[in-house]
N, C-alpha and C positions, 0 to 999 in steps of 0.2 A: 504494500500500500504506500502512497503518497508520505513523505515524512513533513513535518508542521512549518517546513521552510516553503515548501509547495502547496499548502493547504488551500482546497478549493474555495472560491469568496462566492459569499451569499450574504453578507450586511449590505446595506445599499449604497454608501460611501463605495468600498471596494468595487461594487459591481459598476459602477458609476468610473471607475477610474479604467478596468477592464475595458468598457465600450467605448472609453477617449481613445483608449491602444490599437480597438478593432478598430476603430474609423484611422487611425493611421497608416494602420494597413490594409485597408480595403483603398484608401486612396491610391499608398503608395504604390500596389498592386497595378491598378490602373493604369496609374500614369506612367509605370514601365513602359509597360504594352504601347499605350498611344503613343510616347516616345520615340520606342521602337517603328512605330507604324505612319507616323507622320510629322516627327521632326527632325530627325539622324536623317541625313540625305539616302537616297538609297537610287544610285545612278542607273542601276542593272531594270529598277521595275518589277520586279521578280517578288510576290507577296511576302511580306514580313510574316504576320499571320500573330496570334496571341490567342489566351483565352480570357477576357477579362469575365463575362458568364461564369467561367468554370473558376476561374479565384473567386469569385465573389460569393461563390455559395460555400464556399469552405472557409471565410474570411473568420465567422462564429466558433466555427471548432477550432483553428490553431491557435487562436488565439485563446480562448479557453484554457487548451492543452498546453501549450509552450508558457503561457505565464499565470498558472495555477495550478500543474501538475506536475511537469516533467522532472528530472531528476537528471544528473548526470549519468548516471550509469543508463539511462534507458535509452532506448534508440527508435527514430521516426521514418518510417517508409512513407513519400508523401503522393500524393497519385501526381501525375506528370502533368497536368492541365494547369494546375495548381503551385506550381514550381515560382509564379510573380510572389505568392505571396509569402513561400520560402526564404525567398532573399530578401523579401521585406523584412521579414522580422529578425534575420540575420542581421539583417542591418541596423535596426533598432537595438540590435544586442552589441553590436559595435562590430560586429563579424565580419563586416563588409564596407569598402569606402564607397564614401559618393559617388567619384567617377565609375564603380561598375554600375549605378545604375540606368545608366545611360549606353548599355551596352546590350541589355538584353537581345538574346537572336545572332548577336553579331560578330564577325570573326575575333575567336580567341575572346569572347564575351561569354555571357550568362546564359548556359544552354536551355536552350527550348524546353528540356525536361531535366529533370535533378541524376544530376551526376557527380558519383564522386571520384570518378576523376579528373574530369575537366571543368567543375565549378572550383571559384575559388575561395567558397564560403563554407562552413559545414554543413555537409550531405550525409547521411548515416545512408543511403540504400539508393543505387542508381534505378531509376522506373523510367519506363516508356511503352512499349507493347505493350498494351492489357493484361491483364494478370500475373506478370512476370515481380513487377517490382509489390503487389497485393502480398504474393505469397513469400517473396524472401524472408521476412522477418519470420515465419519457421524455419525455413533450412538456419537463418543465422542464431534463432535460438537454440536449437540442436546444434552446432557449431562450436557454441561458446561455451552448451555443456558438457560435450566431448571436451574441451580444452580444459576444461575446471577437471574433468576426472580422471584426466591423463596428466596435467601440467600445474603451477601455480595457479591458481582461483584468480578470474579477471571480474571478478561480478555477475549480478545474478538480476538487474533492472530489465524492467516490462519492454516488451516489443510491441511499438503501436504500426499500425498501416491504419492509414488514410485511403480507404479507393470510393471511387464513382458507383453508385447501381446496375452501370452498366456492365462495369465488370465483374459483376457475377453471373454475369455470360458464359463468361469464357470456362471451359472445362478441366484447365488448369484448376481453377476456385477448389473444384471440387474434388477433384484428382487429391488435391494437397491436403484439405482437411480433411478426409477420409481416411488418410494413412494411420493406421493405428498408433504411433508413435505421439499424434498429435494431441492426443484427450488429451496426456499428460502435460503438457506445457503451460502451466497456468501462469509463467509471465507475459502468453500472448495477449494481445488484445488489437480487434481490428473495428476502425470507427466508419461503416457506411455512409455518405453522404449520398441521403437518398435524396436525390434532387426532382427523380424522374422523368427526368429526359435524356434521350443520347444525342450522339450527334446530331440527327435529322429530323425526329420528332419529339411528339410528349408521347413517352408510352403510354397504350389503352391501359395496359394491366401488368402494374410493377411486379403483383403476386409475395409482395411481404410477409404474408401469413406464411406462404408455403414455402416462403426462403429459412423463416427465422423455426420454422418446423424442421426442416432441412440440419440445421446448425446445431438444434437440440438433441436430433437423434443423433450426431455426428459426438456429442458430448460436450457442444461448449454454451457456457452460461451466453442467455441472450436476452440483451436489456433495447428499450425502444424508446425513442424520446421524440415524440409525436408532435406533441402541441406546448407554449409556451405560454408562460405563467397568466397573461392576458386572456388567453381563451381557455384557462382553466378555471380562471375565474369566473369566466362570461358561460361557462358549461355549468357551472355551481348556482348559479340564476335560473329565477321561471323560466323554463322555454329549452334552457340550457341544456339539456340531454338530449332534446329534440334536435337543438343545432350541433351538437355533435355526432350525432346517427346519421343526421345529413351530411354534411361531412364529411363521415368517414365511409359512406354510400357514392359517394359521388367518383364517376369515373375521374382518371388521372387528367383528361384534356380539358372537362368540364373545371375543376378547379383550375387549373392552368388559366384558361380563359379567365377566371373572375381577377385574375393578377392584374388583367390588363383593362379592366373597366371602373369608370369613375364612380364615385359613392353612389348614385341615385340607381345607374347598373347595377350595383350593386345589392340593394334594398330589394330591389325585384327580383334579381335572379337564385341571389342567396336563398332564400324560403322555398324555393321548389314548385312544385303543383301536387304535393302529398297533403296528409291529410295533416300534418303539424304545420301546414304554411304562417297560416296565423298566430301560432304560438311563438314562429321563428320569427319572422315580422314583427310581434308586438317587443320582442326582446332587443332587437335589431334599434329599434325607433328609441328604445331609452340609450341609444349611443350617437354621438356627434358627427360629421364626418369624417374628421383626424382621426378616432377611436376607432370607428369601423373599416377605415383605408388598414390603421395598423393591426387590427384583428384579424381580417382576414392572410395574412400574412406573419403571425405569431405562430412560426414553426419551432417546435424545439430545438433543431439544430441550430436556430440564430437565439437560443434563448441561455444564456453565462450562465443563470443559475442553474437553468434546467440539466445544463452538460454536465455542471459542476457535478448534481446531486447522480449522477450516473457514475461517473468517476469514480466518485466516493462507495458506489456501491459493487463495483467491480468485485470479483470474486476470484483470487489469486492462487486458486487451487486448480483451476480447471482454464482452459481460456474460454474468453469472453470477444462478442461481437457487439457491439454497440450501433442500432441505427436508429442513426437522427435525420428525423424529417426537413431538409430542406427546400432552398429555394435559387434555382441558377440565376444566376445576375440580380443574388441580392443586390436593393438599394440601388441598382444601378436605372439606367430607361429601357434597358434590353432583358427585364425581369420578366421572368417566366414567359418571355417567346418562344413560339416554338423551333424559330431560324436564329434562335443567341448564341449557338455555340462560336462560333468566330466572327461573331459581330461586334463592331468596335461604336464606343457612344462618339456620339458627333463632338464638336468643342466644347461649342456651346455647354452641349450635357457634361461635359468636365468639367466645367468652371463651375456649374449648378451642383455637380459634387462636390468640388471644394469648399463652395459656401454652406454647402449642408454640415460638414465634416470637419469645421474649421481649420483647413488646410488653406496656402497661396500659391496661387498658379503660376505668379510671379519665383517664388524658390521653392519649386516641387518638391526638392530632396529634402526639407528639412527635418532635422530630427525634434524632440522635446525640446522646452527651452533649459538649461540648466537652473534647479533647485525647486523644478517643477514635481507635484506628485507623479505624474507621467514619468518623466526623466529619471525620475528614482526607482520605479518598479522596471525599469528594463536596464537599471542598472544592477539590482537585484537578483535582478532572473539570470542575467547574465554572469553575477556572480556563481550562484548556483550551478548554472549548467554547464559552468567550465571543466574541462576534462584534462587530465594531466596524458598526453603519448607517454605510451611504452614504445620504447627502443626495440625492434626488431632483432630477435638473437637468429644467430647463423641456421639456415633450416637441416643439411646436410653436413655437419664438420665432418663426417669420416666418410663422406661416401667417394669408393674408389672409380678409374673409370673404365677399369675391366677388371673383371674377378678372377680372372687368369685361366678358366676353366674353357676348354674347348669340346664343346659338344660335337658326341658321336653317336652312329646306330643311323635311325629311323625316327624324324621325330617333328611334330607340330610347328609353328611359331605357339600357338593356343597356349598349349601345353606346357612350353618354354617361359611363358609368362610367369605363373605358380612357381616353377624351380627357379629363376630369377627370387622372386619376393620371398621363397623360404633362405637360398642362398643369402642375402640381406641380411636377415635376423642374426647368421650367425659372421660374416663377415664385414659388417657394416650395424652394429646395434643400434647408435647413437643416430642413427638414418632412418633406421625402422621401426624405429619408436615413434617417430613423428608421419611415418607412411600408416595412409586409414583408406580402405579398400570401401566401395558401394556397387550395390546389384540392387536392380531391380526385379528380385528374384529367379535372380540365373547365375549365381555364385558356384551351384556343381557343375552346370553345363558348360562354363567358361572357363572351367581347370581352376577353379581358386579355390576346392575343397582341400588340399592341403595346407595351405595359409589360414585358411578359416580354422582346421583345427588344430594349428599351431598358436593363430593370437586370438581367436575367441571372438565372437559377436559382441559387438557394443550394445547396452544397454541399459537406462534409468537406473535400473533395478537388476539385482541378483535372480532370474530363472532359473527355477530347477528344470533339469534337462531328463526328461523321464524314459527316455531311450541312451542314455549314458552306460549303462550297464547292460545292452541287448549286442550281442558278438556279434549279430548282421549288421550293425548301423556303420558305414564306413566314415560319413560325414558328421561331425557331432558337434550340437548348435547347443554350444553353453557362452549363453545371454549374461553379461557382468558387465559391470561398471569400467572394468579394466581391458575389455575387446578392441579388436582396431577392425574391426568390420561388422560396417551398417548394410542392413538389408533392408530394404524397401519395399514397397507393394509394387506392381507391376504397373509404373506408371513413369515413362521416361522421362517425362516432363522434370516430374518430381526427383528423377535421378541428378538431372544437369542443373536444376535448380540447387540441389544440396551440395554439389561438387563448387558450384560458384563459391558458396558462402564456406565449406571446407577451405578453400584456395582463397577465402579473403583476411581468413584470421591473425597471417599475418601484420597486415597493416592495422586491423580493427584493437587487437589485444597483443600485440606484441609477440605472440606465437606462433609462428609457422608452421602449416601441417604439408604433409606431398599428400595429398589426395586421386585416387585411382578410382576410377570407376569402367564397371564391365558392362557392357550392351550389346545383345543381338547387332550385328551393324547394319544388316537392312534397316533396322528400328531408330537412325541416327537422325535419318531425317523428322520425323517424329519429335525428336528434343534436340532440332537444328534452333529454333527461334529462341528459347533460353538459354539453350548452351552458349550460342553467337554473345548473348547477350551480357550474359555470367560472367564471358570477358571482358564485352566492352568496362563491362563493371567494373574489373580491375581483379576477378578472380581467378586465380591459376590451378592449374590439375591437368591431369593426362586423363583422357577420355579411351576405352579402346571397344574398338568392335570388331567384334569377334561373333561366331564365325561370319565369315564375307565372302561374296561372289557367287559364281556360276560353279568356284569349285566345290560349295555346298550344293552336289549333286543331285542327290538323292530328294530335301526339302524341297525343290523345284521352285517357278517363279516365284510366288511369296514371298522367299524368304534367300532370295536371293541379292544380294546389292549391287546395282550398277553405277550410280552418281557418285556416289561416298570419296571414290579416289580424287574429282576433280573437286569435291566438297571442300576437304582436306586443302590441296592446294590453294583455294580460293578463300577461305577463312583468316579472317588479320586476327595479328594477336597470336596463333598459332601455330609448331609446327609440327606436319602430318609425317609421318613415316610408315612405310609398308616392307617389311625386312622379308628377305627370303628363306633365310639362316634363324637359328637360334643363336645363332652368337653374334647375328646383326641386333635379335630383338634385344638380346642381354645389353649389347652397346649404344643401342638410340633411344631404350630404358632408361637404361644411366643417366646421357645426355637429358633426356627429358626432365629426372630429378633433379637434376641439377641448376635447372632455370627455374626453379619453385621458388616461392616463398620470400621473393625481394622484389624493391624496386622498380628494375629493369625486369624483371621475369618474363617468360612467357606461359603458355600452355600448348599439350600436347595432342595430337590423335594418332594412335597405334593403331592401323589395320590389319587384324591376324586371319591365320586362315585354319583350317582342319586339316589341310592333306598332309599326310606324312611325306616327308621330301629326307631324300638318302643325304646326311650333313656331312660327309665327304666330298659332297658337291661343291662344296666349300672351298675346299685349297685353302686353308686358312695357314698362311705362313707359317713355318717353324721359327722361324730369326725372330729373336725379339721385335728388332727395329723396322721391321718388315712388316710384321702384327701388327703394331703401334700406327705405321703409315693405314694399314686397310682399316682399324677400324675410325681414323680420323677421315678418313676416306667416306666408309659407311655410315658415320653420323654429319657427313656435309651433304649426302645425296646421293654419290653412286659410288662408286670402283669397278676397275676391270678385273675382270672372273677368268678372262680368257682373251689373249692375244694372239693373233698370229705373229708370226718368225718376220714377215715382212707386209708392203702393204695390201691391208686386208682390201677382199672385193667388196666386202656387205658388212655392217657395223647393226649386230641384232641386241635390243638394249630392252631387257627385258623386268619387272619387276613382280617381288612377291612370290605367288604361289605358280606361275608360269616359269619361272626358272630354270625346270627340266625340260620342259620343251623347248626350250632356247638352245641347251648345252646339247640336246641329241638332234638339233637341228643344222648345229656348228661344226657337229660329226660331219655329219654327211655330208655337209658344202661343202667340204674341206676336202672329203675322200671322194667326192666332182671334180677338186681341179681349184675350187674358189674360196680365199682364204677368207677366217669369218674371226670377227673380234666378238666379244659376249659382255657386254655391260649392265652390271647389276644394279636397278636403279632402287633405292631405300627412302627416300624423299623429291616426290617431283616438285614442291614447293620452293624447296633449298636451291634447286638446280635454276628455278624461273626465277627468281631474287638476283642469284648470279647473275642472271643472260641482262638482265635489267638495269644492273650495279655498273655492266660493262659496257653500256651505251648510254650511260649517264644518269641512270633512272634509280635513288637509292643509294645506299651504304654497304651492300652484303658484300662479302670478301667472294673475288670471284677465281680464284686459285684453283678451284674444283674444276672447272671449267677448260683448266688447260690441263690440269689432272690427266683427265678422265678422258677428255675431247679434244686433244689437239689437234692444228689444223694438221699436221704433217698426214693424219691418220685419217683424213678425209675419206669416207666414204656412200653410199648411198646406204638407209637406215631403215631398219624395221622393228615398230616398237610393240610391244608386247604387252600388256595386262588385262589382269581378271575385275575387268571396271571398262570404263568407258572412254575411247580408244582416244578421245582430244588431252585427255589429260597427260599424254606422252607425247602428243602433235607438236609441239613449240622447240625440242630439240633438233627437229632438223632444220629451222632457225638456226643453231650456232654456229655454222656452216652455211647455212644454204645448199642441203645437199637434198638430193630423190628421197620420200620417202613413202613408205606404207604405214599405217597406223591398225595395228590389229586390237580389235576387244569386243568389250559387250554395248548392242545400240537397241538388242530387242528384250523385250523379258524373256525370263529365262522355264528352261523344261526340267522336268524330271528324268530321271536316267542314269545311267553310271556313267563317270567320268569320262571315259573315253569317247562315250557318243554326246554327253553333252559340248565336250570341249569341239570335238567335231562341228556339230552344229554351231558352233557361236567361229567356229577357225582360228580357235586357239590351238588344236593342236600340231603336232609335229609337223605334217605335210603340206597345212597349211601357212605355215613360216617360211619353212623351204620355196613354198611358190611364188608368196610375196618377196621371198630374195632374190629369187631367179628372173623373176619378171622387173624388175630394179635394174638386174646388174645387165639383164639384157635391153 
């Protein structure tokens, strides 16, 4: 709960000083926006765009929240439309100078939606896509109390999200509080601003009842804040029950409409044509015009005390949803339209703000005056919610960047995963103590049953494990405090959502974790929009998908992946690898830990595969220094596998799980007469950064490039993988030489390997023809 530095105000002095704060920031909200929209030149013409609607109906609750509630430890997801009034009261807090606000929208300015890491105000949760920034504040409460039960205790303060109505659309909402993990979180809490509109209409039917039904069987305390002290009072009056059954009967467009009509409108339509008209009517008439304009517009969500008394009644054992009724473009002229969503008030109606609000349009930006009660409660608050940084400690001190073991036999990349991560534990502790493993219920399918029952399932609470003692169970799911693997319900979304906020603790609490998460990889694109975004955010993790391709033969098209390769590639923020080797994946494994958990970081995608490939295929150097060069080799993008003696006719550059095709294809060119080079590509990303770097586009070191592809070795090229064949097309750019691009462009069939590969012409015969037909 709230400690007595934050106590919610309900005397009428405070409440009084509270709605001086909101009118500062409903103004200063605005007048970003118009700012932004019509006085910063904007030579290009190109829409600036703003939401003042969407700040205005949230202007009531943050401000409530930020100076009556918050705490330092707790942390705000604020919805993205909403973001003016963010930095408004950043700014009031001293968070922010004048001149940014005169930047909103604009390069290297105050972004469009809350970011933390390109605002440069405090942002606890970057939002934008619908649902994504709603549900962070659970994967970041699970987060932080993974860190509290693995590492020093960072605190234990409430998680609020701010979102819109409308985004309990999206099926993310619901994906997320369903996951069983979530009953238990009682420091959530998430505040609806039910405004009842989306972008383009008033919705008929918000369906409130059957939301907040929704929320309760889900298991989280749900409080509703309807109406405002004024028409609670006017409901307590003759008539009063009647006008509240009207009311709360009336469709969502119907009220909407009364927003926009003058009091005498009003008189009329308010009582209806039911059989209490006249009782509504006669109650109506003992109110003034000013009374009944502010009546019909007393929603709880604009009402201080009403929010306060919700607050305070929160229930911190369980989480809690809070919807308050509001109203888009409170106070503003664009209130309760149905086209306000990016409707900007004219001047004129800005100036009429400002006189309402006691603000000057002469010096928009100004703060309180000093020694003022104003000036003092956001000097206050701002005391309050100061936070002290923790120092970022080293994520990986011991992690080496080969484990010096060379895999032999028959054997997965899949597979190769799991003996990686057990290898860790015992040759790198101090690494693997901060590595935390997630599935969305495919931790035995994806080989991580060994890891799992070596460091045990993360969990709140100690389960007993009542298959612990049965000699069949090979897999054993013992649930403790002290596990470094979370499992998930079957819901990807909710997977890449928890790996962001895994991969943000760094910066948040000073704790670094490496975070790994496994997924179907057909299923990638599925948690593409969070995952993208999880980065933008500034969280880092390796993501892998496993199994992938057409060489999951047998599963047939469903559950095949074709995009994922070029996905990979084309993803900022990340870099993708496809190893062929287990001692490629052991190596660009590493690499990928290795960029965790800092500043400069990035994040990963491993795309593994099922087929057992013979790892003598390998040729993995004896000489130390010869090792050393392939695998600096393999974690920059490619290596040569296979040379000819002189120069070659055909240069077949192959990656992944097509690898043998490649190498029994180099045979036989070779015993034709036509010498064949073999290049093993492990990152097409890495390799298109170089081509970029070396024609002036970027920073990436482009050494690989003469590596791998020198001109001397010029040849015409045939590139190979189990994906989609452009994602290899841009190397015969580094040259300019002939090439064929072989892969997957249709969905995929069922069938054993050799006929599916057939049919997609991935295999053997069909390389050989595409190199014949080149070199002829």
């Amino acid at each position: 709960m709230a400690d007595e530095t934050a106590a919610p105000a309900r005397d009428g002095a405070r409440l009084a000083l509270l709605r001086e704060v909101e009118d500062r920031v409903l103004w200063l909200s605005t007048a970003m926006i118009d700012h932004a929209n019509r006085v910063r030149p904007n030579p290009g013409g190109v829409k600036v765009g703003g939401h003042q609607s969407s700040s205005a109906s949230m202007t009531s609750i943050m401000t409530a929240l930020w100076f009556g509630q918050l705490r330092a430890e707790d942390r705000v997801s604020v919805k993205p439309h909403a973001s003016p009034v963010l930095h408004a009261i950043n700014y009031l807090l001293g968070e922010l100078d004048e001149d940014r606000l005169t930047t909103l929208r604009a390069f290297g300015g105050l972004q469009s939606y809350p970011s933390r890491t390109k605002d440069p105000d405090p942002v606890d949760y970057s939002t934008g896509s619908v649902g994504i920034g709603a549900t962070a504040p659970i994967w970041g409460t699970l987060a932080r109390r993974y860190v509290n039960t693995h590492f020093d205790p960072v605190g234990s303060g409430r998680q609020y999200s701010l979102l819109g109505d409308a985004e309990l659309d999206e099926g993310a909402i619901w994906e997320a509080i369903l996951d069983p993990m979530v009953t238990e979180l009682g420091e959530l809490v998430w505040i609806v601003d039910l405004n009842r509109q989306s972008l383009d209409r008033v919705l008929p039917l918000i369906g409130t009842p059957r939301f907040e039904g929704m929320f309760e069987a889900a298991g989280w305390q749900v409080l509703t804040v309807k109406y405002g002290r004024l028409l609670q009072d006017l409901f307590a009056r003759p008539g009063g029950a009647a006008l509240r059954a009207r009311i709360d009967a009336m469709p969502n467009p119907e009220y909407q409409r009364l927003l926009r009509c003058p009091p005498q409108q009003l008189r009329e339509r308010v009582p209806g044509d039911g059989p209490d008209r006249a009782r509504i009517s006669a109650l109506l008439d003992d109110l003034d015009d000013q009374e009944l304009h502010a009546a019909i517009r007393n929603l709880g969500g604009h009402d201080l005390a009403a929010l306060a008394d919700a607050f305070a009644a929160i229930d911190d054992t369980r989480p809690t949803v809070i919807f308050a009724y509001t109203i888009k473009g409170h106070r503003l002229a664009s209130e309760g339209h149905p086209q306000n969503h990016s409707a900007l008030v004219t001047a004129a109606q800005l100036e009429e703000l400002a006189h309402r609000v006691g603000a000057d349009p002469t010096t928009p930006w100004a703060r309180f005056a000093p020694g003022t009660a104003a000036a003092a409660l956001c000097a206050d608050t701002a005391q309050r919610l100061r936070r002290t940084l923790l120092p970022a400690r080293p994520p990986a001190p011991d992690l080496p960047a080969d484990l010096g073991r060379t895999p032999a036999g028959t054997e997965t990349t899949q597979a190769a995963l799991g003996r990686v991560l057990l290898d860790l534990t015992r040759t790198a502790p101090q690494t693997a103590q901060r590595i935390v493993t997630v599935s969305p219920d495919v931790s035995s399918s994806t080989n991580l049953g060994g890891w799992v029952n070596k460091v045990g399932v993360w969990s709140h609470t100690t389960r007993h494990d009542w298959f612990d003692d049965d000699a069949e169970t090979i897999l054993h799911w013992r649930e403790r405090p002290e596990g470094r693997h979370i499992e998930l319900g079957i819901a990807e979304t909710n997977l890449v959502g928890m790996l962001g906020e895994l991969g943000a603790t760094w910066s948040r609490w000073g704790q670094p974790l490496l975070p790994i998460g496994v997924l179907y990889d057909p299923f990638l694109e599925r948690a593409l929009e969070p995952w993208s975004f999880g980065i933008y955010a500034g969280g880092q993790s390796i993501l892998v998908g496993t199994p992938s391709g057409v060489t999951l033969a047998a599963e047939g098209g469903a559950h095949q992946s074709i995009k994922t390769p070029s996905i990979g590639l084309e993803q900022p923020g990340c870099t993708a690898y496809e190893p062929a080797f287990a001692l490629d994946l052991q190596w660009c494994l590493l690499a990928a830990l290795a960029q965790l958990g800092k500043p400069d970081g990035t994040s990963a995608y491993l795309r593994l595969s099922t087929r057992p490939i013979d790892q003598t295929l390998a040729a993995v150097p004896q000489d130390p220094a010869a090792r050393e060069r392939r695998r600096k080799q393999s974690i920059a993008g490619a290596y040569a596998l296979r040379r000819h003696q002189g120069t070659p006719a055909v240069t077949l550059c192959a990656m992944g799980a097509t690898i043998p095709e490649a190498l029994q294809a180099a045979d036989r060119l070779t015993t034709m007469g036509f010498g064949t080079d073999v290049i093993c590509i492990t990152s097409p990303g890495l390799l298109f950064e170089a081509l970029r770097a070396r024609r002036g586009h970027g920073t990436a070191p482009t050494w690989i490039l003469d590596a791998i592809f020198p001109k001397t070795r010029t040849a015409p090229m045939v590139t190979l993988l189990d994906g989609h064949p452009h994602t290899l097309a841009f190397l015969a750019g580094i040259h300019g030489t002939p090439a064929t691009h072989l892969g997957v462009t249709t969905f995929g069939q069922s069938g054993a390997l050799p006929d599916v590969y057939h049919h997609h012409a991935l295999d053997t015969d069909s390389v050989i023809a595409a190199a014949l037909d080149l070199i002829d």
